[in-house]
Each structure stands twice: as structure tokens, then as C-alpha cells.
N, C-alpha and C positions, 0 to 999 in steps of 0.2 A: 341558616337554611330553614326554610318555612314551606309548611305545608300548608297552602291555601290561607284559608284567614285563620289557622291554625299555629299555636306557637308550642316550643319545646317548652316540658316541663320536668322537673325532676322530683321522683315521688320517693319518701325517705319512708320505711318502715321501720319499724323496731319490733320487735317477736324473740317471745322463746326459739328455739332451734326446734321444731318439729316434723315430724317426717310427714310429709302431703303437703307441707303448709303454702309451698313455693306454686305447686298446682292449684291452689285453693286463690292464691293470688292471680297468677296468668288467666285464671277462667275469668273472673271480674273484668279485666282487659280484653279481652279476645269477645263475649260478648255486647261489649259495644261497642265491637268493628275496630279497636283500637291496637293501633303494633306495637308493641314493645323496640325500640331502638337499641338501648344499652341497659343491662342488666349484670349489680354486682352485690356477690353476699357474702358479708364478714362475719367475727364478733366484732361488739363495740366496743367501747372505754368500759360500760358495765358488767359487770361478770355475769354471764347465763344470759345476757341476752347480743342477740344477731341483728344486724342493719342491711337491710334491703335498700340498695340504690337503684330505679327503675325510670329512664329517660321516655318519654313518649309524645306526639302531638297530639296534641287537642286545643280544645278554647274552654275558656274560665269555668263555666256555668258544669261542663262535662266534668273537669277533673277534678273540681270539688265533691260533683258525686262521687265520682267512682273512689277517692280518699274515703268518702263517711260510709261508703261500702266495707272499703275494706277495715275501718276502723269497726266495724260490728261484726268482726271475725272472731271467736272467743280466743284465740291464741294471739291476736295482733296484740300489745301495747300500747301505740298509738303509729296513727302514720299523717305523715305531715307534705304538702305539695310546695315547689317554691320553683321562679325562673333565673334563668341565669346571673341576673344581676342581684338577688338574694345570696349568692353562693360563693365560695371558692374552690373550684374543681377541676380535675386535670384527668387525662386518657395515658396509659403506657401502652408503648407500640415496640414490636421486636420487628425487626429486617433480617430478611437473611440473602445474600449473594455471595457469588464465587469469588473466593480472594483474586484472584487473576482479572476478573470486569471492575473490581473494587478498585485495584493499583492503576488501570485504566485509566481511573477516575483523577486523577494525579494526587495532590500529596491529600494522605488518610488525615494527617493532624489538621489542615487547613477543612476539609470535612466536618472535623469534631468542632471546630469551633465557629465553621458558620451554621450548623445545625444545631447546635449543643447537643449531640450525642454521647452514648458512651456504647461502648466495645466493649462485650460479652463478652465474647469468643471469637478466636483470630486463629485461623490451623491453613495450612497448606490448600485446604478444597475449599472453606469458607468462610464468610465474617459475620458474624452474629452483633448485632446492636441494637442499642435501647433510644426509643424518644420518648421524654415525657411532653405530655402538653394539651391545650385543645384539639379537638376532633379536627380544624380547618388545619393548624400545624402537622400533627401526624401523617393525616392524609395526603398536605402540600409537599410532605417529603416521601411519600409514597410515587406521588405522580412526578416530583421532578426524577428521582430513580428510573423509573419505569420509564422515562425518554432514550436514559443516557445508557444503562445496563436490565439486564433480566433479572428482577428480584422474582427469587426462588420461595422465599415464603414470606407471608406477613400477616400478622397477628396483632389486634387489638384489644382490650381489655373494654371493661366497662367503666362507665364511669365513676369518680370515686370525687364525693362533694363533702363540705362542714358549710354550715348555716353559717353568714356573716355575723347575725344576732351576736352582743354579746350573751345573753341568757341561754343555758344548754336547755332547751325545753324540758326534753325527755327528764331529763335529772328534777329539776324542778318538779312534773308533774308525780315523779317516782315516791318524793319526799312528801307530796302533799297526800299520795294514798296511802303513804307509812303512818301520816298521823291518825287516817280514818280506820286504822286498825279495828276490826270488831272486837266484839268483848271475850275476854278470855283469849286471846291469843298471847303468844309465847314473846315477849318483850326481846327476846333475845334475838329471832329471827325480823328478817325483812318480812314485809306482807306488802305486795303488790296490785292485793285487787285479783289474784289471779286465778 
């Protein structure tokens, strides 16, 4: 799905955990008219630092900006832009409907395995289940649902990507500010630059 001559990009941050820091990002976005799609925040592999996953449209020339924007934040690390054929990435989607429109549906295991779902929660009033996958999948089992029974609630996640690169950048560039240690610092500790 595309917006005008506009293509989806996914922008990967890395940052300490700081409190404002999330606002400090969304302004960058929001003043240059841009929406935010899908937004997800973890820790990473790294200890003490956090990964911002942030989908949005734009074109080339824009998203690089607003990266080397957000790259002059003094708490960012680094953040990095890439499209979906850079990535590996998948959406989780919960469904929730009435067991009784559910059994409607005829056999639940013939379900599980043309969708690859899986069953949460299965009680007397309702069935709770999990899709993982792209945004067009989630969604395609949204709408075929919503033909055949009343899905009661449904919830999407943000997206959650790993760079194909073999090279972890982050790590890599972690390693090169550890050698730029200034003088007198404590050998024992990491130094980040930070």
C-alpha cells in the first residue's frame, strides 16, 4: 500500500530509555506533515539500550532527513531508515469473537491451519487468537472474519523488523566508539560517546 509517489519506510532507532525521548521523536515526524503508521519500543540485544521501530510514508530525499534529525538528538545512539526489502519483519494481531459465531464457522482446527493461528483463550462466551505476519495477512484475516461473524475486538501490534545485513551495525559502531575512549577513562567500563 502506497501513498502517492510515496513509499513505506521503516525507521529503527536505538536510544538510552529516557523519559521525553519518545516526544522528542514524534515532534521531528509530525512537523513535516508526516504520520506515524506503526510504532514499537523494546530493549535490544544491548543491555541499557532501547529500539524504536517507527513505519511511516514518505520519499527518499525526506526520510533521510528527518533520520539525520533525529540522529542530532543527544540521547539518540544512532538511527537508521530501511524498506521492506531490507528487512525481516512481522505484525501480531489478537481476534476476539464469541465462541458460539466461532463453532458457526465449522471445524476451529481446519481454521488453525488455513490461517496459522493460534488459540489464546477458548471459555464458554469467547475465543481469543493470535496471527502473526504482515500487515496485508493480519488485516486479510480481519476482513474475511468480519464477513462471516462479529469480531468483538482486534488489536494490532507494531511492527517489529531485524536488518537482513549480515553486519549488526549498532554493535559495530558501539565497538568503534569504545576504542575512541578519551583519556583517562575507566578501562573497565563501556564508553559510548554518551
Amino acid at each position: 500500500m502506497e501513498n502517492d509517489n510515496k513509499k513505506l519506510y521503516t525507521v529503527t532507532i536505538f536510544s538510552e530509555n529516557k523519559v521525553g525521548l519518545l516526544n522528542q521523536i514524534t515532534i521531528i515526524f509530525t512537523r513535516r506533515g508526516m504520520n506515524i503508521e506503526t510504532l514499537s519500543v523494546s530493549p535490544s540485544a544491548l543491555k541499557g539500550i532501547h529500539k524504536f521501530t517507527i513505519t511511516t510514508y514518505s520519499d527518499a530525499d525526506t526520510i533521510e532527513k528527518v533520520v539525520k534529525q533525529i540522529d542530532k538528538r543527544v540521547d539518540i545512539i544512532k538511527s537508521f531508515f530501511n524498506t521492506d526489502e531490507d528487512l525481516v519483519y512481522q505484525e501480531i494481531a489478537l481476534y476476539k469473537i464469541a465462541t458460539d459465531q466461532l463453532l458457526q464457522l465449522g471445524s476451529v482446527e481446519s481454521m488453525i491451519r488455513t490461517y496459522n493461528i493460534r488459540i489464546l483463550e477458548m471459555n464458554e462466551t469467547c475465543v481469543v487468537f493470535e496471527k502473526t505476519g504482515h500487515y496485508e495477512e493480519t488485516q486479510g484475516l480481519f476482513d474475511e472474519l468480519s464477513r462471516k461473524v462479529k469480531v468483538l475486538q482486534f488489536i494490532r501490534s507494531g511492527r517489529v523488523a531485524i536488518n537482513k545485513s549480515k553486519i549488526e551495525r549498532l554493535s559495530d559502531m558501539l565497538a568503534k566508539l569504545n576504542e575512541q575512549k578519551p583519556e583517562g577513562y575507566d578501562e573497565d567500563e563501556e564508553y559510548f560517546g554518551l
